[in-house]
Biopython code that builds the backbone (N, CA, C, O; Angstrom):
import numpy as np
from Bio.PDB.StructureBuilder import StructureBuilder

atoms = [
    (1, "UNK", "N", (-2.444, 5.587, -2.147)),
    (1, "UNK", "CA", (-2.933, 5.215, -3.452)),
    (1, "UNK", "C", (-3.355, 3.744, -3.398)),
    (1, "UNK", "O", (-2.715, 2.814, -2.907)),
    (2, "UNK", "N", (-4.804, 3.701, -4.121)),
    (2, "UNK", "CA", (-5.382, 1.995, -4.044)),
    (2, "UNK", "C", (-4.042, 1.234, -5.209)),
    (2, "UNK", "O", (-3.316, 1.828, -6.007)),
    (3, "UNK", "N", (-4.090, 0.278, -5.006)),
    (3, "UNK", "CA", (-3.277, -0.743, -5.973)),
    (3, "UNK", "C", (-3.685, -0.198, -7.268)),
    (3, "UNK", "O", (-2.855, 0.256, -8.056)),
    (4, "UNK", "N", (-5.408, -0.242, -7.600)),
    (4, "UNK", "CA", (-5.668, -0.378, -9.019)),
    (4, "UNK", "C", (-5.212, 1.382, -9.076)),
    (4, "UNK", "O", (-5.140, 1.635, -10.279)),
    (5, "UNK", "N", (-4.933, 2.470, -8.392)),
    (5, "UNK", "CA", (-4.542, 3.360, -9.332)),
    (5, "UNK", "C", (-3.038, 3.462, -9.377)),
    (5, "UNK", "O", (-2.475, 4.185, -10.199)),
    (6, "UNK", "N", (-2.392, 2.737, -8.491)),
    (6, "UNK", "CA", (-0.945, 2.067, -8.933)),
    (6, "UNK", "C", (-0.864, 1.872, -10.279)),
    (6, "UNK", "O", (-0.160, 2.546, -11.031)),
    (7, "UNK", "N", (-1.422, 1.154, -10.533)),
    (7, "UNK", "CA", (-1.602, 0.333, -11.714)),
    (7, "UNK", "C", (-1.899, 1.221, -13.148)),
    (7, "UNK", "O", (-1.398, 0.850, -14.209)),
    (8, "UNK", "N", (-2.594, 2.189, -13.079)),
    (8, "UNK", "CA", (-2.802, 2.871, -14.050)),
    (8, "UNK", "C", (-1.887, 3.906, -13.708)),
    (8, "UNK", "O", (-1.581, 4.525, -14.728)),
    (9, "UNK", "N", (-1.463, 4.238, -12.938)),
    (9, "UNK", "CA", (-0.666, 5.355, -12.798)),
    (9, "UNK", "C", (1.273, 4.901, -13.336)),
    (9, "UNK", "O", (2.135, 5.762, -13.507)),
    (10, "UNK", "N", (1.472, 3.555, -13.475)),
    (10, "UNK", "CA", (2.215, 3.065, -13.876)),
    (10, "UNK", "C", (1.652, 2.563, -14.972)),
    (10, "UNK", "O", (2.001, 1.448, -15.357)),
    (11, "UNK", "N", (0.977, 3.077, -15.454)),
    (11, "UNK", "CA", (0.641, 2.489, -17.118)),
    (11, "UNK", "C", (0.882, 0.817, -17.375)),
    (11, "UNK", "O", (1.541, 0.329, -18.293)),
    (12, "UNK", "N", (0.146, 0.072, -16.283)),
    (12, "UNK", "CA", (-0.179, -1.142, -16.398)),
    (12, "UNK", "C", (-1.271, -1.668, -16.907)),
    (12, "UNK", "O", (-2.385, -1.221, -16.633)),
    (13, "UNK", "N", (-1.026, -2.939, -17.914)),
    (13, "UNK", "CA", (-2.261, -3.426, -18.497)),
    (13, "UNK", "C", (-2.275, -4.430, -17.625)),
    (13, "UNK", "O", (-1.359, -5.130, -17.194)),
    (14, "UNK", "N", (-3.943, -4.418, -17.317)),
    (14, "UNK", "CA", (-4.520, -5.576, -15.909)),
    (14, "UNK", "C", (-4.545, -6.823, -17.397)),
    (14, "UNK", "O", (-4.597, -7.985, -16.996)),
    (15, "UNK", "N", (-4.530, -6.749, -18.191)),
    (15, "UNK", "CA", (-4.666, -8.314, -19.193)),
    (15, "UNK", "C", (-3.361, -8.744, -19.057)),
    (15, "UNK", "O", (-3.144, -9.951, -19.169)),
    (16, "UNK", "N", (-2.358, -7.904, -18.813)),
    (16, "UNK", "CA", (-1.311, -9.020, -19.058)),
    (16, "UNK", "C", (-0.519, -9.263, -17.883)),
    (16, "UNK", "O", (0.546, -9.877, -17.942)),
    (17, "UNK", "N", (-1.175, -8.637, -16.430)),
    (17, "UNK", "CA", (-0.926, -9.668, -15.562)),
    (17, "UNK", "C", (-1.569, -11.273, -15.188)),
    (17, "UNK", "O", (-2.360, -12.056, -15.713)),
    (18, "UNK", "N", (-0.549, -11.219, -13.723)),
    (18, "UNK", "CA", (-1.003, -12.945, -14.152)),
    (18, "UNK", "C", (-2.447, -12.975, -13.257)),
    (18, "UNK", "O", (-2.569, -12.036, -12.470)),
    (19, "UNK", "N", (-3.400, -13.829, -13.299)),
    (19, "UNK", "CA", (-4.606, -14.278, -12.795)),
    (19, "UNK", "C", (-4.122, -14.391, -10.575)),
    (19, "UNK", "O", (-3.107, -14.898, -10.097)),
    (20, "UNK", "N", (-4.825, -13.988, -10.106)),
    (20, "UNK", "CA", (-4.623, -13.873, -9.100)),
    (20, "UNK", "C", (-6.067, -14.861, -7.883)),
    (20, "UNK", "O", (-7.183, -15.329, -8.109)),
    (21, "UNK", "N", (-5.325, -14.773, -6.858)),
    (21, "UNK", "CA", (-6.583, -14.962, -5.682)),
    (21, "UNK", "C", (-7.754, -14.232, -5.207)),
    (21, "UNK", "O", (-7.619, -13.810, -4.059)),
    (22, "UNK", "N", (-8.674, -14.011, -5.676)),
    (22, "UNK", "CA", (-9.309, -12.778, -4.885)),
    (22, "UNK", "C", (-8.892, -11.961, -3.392)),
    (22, "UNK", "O", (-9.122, -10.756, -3.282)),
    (23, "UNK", "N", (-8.315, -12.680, -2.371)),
    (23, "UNK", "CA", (-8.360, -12.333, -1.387)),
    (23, "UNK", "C", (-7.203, -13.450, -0.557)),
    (23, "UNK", "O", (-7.522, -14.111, 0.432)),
    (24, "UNK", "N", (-5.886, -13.477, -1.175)),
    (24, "UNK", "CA", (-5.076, -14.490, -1.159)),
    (24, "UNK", "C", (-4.275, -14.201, 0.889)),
    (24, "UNK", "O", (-4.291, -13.225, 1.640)),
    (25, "UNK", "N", (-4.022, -14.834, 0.952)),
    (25, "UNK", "CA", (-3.796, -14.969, 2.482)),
    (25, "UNK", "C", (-2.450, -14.513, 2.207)),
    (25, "UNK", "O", (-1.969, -14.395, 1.080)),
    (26, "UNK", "N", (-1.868, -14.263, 3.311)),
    (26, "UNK", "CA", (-0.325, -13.552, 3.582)),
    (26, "UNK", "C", (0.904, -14.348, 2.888)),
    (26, "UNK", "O", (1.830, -14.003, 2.153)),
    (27, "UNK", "N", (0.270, -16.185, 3.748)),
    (27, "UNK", "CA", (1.330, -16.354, 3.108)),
    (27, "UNK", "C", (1.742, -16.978, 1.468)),
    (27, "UNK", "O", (2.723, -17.330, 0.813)),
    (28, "UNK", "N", (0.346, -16.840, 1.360)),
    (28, "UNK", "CA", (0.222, -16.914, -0.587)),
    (28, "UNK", "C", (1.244, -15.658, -0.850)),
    (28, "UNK", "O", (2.274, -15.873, -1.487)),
    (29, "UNK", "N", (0.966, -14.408, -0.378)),
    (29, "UNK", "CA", (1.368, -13.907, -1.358)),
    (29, "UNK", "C", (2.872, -13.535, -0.861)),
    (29, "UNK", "O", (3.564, -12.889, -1.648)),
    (30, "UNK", "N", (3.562, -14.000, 0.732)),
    (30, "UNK", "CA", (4.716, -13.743, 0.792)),
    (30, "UNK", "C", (5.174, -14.412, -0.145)),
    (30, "UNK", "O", (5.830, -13.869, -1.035)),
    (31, "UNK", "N", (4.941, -15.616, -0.135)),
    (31, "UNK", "CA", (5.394, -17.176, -1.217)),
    (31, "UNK", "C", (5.764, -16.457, -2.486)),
    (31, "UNK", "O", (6.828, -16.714, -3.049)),
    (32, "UNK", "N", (4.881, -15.523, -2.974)),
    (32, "UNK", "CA", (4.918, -15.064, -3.991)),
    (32, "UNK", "C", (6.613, -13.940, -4.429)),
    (32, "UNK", "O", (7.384, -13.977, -5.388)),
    (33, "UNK", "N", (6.563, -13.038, -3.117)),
    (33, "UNK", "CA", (7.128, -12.037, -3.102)),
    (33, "UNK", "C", (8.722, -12.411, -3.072)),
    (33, "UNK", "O", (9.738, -11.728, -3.201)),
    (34, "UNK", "N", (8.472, -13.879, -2.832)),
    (34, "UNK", "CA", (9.744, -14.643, -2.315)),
    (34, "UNK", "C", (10.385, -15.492, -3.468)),
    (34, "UNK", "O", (11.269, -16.316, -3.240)),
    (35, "UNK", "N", (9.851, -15.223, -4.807)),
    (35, "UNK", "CA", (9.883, -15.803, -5.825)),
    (35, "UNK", "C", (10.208, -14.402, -6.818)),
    (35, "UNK", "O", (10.215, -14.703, -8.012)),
    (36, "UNK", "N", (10.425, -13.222, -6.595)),
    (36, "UNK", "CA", (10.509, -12.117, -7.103)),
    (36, "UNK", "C", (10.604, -11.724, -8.247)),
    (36, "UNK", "O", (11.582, -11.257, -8.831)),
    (37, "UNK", "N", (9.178, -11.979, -8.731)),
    (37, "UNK", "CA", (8.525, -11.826, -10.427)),
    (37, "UNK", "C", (9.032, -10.750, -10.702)),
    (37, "UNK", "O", (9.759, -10.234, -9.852)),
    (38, "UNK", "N", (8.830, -10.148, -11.838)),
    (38, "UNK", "CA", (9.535, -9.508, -12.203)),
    (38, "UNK", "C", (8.185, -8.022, -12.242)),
    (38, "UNK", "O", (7.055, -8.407, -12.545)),
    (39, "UNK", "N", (8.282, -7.063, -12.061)),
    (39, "UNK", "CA", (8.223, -5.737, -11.682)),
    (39, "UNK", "C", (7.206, -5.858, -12.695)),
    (39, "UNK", "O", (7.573, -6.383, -13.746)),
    (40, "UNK", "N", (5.626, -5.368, -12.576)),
    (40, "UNK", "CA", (4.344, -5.375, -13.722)),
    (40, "UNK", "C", (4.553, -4.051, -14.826)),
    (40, "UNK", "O", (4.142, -3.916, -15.979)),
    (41, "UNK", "N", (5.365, -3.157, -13.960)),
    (41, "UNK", "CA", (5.713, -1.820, -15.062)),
    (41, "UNK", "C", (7.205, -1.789, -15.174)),
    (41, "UNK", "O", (7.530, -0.655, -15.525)),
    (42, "UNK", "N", (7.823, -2.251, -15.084)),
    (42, "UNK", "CA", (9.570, -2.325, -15.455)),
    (42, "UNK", "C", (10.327, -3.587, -15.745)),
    (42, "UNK", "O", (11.340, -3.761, -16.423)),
    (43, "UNK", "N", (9.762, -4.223, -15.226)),
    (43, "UNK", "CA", (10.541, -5.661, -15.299)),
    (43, "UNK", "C", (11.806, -6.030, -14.420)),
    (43, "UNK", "O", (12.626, -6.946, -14.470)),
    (44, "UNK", "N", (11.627, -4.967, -13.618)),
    (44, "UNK", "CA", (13.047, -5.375, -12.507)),
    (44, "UNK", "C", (12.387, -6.374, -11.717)),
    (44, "UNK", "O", (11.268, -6.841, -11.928)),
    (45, "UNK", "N", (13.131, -6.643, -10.843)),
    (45, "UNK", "CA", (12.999, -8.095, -9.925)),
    (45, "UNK", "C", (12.005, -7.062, -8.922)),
    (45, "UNK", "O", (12.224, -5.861, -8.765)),
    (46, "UNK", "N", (10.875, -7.828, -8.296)),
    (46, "UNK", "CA", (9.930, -6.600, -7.683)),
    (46, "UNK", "C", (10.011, -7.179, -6.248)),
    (46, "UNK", "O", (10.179, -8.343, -5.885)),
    (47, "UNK", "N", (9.808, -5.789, -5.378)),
    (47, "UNK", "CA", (9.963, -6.424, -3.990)),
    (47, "UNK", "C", (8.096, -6.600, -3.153)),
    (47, "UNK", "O", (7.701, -7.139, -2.120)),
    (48, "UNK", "N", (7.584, -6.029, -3.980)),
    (48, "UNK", "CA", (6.191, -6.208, -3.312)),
    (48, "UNK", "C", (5.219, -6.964, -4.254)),
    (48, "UNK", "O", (5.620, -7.322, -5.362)),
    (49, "UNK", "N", (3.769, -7.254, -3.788)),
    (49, "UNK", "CA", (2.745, -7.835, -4.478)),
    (49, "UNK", "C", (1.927, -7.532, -3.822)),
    (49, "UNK", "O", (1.828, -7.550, -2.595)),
    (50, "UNK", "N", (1.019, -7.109, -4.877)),
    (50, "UNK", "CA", (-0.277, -7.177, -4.596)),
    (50, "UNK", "C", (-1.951, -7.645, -5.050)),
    (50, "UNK", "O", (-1.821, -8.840, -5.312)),
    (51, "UNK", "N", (-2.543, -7.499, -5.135)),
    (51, "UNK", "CA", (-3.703, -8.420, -5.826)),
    (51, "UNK", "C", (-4.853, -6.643, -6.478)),
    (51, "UNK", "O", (-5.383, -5.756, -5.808)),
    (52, "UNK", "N", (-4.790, -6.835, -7.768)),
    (52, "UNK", "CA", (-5.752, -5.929, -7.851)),
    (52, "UNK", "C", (-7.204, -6.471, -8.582)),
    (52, "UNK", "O", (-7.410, -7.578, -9.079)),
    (53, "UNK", "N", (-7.950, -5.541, -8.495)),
    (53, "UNK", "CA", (-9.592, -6.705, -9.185)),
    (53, "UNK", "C", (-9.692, -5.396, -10.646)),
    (53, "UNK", "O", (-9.899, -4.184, -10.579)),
    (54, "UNK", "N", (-9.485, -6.152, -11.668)),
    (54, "UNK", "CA", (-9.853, -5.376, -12.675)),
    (54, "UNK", "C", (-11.373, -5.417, -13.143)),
    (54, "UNK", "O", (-11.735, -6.511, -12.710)),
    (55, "UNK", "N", (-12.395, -4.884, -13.737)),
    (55, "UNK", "CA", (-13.754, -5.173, -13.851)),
    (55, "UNK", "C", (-13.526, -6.564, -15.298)),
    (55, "UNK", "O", (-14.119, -7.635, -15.425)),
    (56, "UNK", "N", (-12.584, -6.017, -16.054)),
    (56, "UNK", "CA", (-12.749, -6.882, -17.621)),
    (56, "UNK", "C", (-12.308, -7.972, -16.928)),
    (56, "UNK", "O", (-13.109, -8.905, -16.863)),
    (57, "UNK", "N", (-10.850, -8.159, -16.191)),
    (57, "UNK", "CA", (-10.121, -9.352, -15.880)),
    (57, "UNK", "C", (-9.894, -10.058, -14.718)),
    (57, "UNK", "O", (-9.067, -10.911, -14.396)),
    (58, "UNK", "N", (-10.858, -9.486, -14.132)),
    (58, "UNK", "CA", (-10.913, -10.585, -12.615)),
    (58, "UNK", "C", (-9.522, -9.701, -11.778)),
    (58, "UNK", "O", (-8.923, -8.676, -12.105)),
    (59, "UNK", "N", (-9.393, -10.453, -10.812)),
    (59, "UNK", "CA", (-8.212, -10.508, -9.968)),
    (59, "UNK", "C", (-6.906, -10.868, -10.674)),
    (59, "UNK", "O", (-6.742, -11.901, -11.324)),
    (60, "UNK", "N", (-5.808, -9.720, -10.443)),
    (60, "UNK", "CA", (-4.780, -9.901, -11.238)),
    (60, "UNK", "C", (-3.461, -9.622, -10.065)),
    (60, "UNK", "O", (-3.662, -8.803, -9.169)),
    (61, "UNK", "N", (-2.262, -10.281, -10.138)),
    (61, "UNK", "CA", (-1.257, -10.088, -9.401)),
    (61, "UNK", "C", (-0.726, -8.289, -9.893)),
    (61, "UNK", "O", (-1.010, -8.040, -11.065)),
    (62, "UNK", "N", (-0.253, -7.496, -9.371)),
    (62, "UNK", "CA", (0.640, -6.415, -9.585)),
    (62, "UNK", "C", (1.866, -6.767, -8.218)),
    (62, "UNK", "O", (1.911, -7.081, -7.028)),
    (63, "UNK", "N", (2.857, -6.406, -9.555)),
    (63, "UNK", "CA", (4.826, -6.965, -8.605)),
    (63, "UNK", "C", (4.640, -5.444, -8.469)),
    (63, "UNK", "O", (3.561, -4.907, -8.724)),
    (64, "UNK", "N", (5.724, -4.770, -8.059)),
    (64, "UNK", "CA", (5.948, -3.423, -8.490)),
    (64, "UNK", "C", (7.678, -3.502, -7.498)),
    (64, "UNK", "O", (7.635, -3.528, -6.268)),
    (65, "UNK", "N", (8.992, -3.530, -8.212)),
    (65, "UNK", "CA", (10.178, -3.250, -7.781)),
    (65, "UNK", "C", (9.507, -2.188, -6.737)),
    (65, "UNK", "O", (8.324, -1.870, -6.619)),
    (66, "UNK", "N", (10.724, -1.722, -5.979)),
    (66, "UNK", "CA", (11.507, -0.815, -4.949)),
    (66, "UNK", "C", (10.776, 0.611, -5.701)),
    (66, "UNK", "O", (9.623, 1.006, -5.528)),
    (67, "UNK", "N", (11.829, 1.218, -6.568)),
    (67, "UNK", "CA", (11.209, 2.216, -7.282)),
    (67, "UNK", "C", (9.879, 2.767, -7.444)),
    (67, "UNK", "O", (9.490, 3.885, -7.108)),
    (68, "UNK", "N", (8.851, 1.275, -8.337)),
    (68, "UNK", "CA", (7.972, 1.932, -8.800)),
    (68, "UNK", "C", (6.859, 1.911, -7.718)),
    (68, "UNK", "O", (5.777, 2.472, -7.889)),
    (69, "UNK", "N", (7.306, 0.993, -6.204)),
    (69, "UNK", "CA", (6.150, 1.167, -5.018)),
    (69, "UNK", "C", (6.436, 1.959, -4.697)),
    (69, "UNK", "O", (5.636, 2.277, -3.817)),
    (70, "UNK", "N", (7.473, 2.975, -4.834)),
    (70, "UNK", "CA", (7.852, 4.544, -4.050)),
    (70, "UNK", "C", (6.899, 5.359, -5.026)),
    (70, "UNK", "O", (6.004, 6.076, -4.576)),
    (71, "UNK", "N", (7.093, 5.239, -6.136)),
    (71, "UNK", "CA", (6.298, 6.218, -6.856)),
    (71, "UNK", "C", (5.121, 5.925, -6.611)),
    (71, "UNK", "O", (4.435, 6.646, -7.335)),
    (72, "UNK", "N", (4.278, 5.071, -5.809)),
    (72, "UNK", "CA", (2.608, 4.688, -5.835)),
    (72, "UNK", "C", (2.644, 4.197, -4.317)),
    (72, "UNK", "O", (2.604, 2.998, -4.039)),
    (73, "UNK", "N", (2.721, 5.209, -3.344)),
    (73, "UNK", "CA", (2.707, 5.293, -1.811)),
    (73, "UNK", "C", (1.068, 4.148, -1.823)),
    (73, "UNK", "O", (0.149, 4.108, -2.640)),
    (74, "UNK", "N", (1.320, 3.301, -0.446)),
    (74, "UNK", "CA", (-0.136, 3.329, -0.336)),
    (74, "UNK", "C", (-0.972, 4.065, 0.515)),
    (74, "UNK", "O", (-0.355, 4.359, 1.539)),
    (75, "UNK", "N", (-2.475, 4.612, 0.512)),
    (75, "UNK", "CA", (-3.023, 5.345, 1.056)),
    (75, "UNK", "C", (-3.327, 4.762, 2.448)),
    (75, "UNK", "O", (-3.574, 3.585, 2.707)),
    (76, "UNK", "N", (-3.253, 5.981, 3.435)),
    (76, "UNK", "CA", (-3.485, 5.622, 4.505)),
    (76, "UNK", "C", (-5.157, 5.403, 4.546)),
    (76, "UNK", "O", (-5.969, 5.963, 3.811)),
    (77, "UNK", "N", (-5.449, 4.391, 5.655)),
    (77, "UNK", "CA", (-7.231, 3.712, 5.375)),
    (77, "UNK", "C", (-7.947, 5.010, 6.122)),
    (77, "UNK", "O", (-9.158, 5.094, 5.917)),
    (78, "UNK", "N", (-7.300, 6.126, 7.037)),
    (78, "UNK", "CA", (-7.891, 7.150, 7.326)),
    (78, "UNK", "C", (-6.761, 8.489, 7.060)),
    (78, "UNK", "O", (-5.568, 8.187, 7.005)),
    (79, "UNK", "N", (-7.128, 9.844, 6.910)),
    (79, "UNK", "CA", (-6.609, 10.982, 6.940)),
    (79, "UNK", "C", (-5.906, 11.462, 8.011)),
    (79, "UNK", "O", (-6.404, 11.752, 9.099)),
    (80, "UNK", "N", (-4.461, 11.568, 7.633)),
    (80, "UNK", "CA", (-3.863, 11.665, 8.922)),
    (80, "UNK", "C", (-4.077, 12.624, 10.274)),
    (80, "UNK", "O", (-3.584, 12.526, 11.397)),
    (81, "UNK", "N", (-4.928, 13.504, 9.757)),
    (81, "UNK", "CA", (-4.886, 14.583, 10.921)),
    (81, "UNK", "C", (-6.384, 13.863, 11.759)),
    (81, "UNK", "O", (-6.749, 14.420, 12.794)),
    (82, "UNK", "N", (-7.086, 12.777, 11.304)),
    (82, "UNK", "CA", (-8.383, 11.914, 11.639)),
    (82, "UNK", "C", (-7.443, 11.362, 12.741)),
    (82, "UNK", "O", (-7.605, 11.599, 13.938)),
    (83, "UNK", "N", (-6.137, 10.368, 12.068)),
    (83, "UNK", "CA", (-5.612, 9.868, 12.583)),
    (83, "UNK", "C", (-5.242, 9.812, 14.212)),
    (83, "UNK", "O", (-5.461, 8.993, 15.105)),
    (84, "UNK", "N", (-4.412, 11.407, 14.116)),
    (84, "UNK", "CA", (-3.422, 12.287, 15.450)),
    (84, "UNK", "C", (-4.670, 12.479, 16.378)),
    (84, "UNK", "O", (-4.697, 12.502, 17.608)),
    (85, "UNK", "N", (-5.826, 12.626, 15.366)),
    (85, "UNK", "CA", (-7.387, 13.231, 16.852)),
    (85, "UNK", "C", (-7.223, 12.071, 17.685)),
    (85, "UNK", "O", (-6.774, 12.150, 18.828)),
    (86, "UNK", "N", (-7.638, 10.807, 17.043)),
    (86, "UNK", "CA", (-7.906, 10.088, 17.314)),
    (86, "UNK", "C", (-6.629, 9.456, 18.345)),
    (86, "UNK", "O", (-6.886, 9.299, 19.538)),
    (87, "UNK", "N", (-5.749, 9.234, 18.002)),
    (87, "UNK", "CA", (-4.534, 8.784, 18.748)),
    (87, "UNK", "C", (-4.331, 9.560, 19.986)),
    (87, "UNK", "O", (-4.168, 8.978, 21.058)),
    (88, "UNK", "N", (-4.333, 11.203, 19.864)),
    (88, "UNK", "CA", (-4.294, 11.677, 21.178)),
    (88, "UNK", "C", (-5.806, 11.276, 22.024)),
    (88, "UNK", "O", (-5.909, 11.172, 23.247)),
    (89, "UNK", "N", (-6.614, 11.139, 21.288)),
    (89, "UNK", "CA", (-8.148, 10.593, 22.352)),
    (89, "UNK", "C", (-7.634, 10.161, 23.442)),
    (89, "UNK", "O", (-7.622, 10.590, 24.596)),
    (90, "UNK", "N", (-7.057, 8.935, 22.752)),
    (90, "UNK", "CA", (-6.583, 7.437, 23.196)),
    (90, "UNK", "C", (-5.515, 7.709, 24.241)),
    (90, "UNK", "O", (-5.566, 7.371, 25.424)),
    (91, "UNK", "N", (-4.714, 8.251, 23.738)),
    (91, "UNK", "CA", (-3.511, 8.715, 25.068)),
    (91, "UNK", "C", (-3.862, 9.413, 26.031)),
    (91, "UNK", "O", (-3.256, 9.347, 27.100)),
    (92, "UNK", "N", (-4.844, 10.169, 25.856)),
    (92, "UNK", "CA", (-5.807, 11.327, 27.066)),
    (92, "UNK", "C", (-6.585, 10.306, 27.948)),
    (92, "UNK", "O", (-6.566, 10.434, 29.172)),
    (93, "UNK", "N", (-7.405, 9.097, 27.227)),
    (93, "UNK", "CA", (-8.307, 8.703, 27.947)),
    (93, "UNK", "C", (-7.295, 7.179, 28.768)),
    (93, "UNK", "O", (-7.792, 6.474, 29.646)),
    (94, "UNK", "N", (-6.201, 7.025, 28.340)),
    (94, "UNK", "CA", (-4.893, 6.143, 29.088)),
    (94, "UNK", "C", (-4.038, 6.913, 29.688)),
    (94, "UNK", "O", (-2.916, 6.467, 29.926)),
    (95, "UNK", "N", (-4.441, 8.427, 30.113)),
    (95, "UNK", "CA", (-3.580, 9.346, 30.697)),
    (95, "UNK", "C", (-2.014, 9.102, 30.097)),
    (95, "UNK", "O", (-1.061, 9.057, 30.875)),
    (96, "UNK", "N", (-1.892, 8.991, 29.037)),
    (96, "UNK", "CA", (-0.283, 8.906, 28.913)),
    (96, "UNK", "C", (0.164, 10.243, 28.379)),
    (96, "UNK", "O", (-0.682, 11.126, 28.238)),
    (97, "UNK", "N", (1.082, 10.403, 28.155)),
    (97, "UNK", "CA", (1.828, 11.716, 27.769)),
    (97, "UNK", "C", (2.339, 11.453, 26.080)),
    (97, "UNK", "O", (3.161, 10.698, 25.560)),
    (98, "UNK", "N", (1.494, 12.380, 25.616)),
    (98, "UNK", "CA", (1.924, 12.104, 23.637)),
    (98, "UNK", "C", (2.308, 13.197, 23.587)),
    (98, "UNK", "O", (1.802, 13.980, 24.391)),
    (99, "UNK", "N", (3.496, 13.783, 22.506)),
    (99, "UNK", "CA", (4.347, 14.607, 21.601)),
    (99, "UNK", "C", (4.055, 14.072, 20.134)),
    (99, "UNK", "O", (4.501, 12.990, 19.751)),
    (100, "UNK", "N", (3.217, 14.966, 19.278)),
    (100, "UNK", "CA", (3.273, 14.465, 18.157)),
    (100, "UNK", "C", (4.056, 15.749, 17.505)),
    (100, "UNK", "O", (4.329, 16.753, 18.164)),
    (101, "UNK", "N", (4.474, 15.528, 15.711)),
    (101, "UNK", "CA", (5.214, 15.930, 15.507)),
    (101, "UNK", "C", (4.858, 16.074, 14.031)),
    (101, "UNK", "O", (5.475, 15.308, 13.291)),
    (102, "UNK", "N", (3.763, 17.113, 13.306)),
    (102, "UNK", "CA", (3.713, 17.228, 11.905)),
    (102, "UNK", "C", (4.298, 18.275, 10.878)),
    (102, "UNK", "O", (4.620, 19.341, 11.402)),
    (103, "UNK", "N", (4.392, 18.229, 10.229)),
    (103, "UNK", "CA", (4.758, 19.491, 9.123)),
    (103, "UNK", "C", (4.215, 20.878, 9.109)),
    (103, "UNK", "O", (4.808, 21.945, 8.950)),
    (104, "UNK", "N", (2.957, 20.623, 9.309)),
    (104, "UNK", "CA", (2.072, 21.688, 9.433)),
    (104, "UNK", "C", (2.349, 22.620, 10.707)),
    (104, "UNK", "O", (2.599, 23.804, 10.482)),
    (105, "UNK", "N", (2.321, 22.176, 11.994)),
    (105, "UNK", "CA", (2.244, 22.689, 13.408)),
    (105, "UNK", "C", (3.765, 22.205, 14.034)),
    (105, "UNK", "O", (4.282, 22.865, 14.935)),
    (106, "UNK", "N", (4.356, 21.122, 13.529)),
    (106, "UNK", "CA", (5.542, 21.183, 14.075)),
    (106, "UNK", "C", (5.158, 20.426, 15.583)),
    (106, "UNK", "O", (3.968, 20.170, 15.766)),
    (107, "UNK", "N", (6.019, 20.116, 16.519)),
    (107, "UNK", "CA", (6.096, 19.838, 17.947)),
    (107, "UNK", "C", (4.417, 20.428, 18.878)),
    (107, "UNK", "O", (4.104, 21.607, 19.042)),
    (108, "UNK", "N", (3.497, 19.047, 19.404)),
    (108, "UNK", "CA", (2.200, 19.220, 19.713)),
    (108, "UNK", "C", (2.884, 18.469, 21.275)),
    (108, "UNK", "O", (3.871, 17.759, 21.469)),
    (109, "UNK", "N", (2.007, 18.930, 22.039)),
    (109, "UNK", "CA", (1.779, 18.055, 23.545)),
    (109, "UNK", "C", (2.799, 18.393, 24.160)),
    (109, "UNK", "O", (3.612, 19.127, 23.599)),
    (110, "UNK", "N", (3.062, 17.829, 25.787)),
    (110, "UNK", "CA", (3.816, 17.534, 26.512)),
    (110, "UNK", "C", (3.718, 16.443, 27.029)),
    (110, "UNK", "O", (4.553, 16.073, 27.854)),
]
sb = StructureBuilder()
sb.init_structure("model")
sb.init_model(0)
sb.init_chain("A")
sb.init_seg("    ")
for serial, (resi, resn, name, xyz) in enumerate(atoms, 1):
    if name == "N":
        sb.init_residue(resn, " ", resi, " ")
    sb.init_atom(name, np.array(xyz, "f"), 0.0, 1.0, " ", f" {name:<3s}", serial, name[0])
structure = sb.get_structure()
């Protein structure tokens, strides 16, 4: 899941977070995480941050506690079974020996 549907999916208003970096470097926003604002949909002490771009409000911080980043996984940048093709390529064309291991098929390779 992108941040901004975090965000709506936790029934967050992007106005009343705080103003953010567009594209804030790591350790902006560890700095941040290390200061542990308080949660954008609960108000618990939050263990992550992230930067989302709203169209009305620019770039806005989202905290999100323990909890509510479990409930709003982030998406992997490719589809995992894209993923396993691709990874065994890589182990075939480095001759190494891969065992993968999904839900679907269960125990792959030797």
């Amino acid at each position: 899941m992108h941040h901004e549907e975090a965000a709506r999916k936790l029934g967050v208003d992007p106005a009343s977070l705080a103003p953010a970096p567009p594209a804030p470097r790591f350790a902006t926003t560890w700095s941040r995480m290390q200061q542990e604002p308080p949660c954008s949909a609960c108000g618990r002490p939050s263990r992550t941050s992230d930067v989302i771009h709203d169209p009305d409000h620019g770039h806005r911080w989202l905290d999100r506690c323990r909890q509510c980043f479990l409930e709003t996984p982030p998406t992997p940048p490719v589809p995992p079974g894209r993923f396993l093709a691709e990874l065994r390529g890589v182990a075939a064309n480095a001759r190494l020996r891969l065992r993968t291991y999904t839900d679907e098929s269960g125990w792959e390779g030797e």
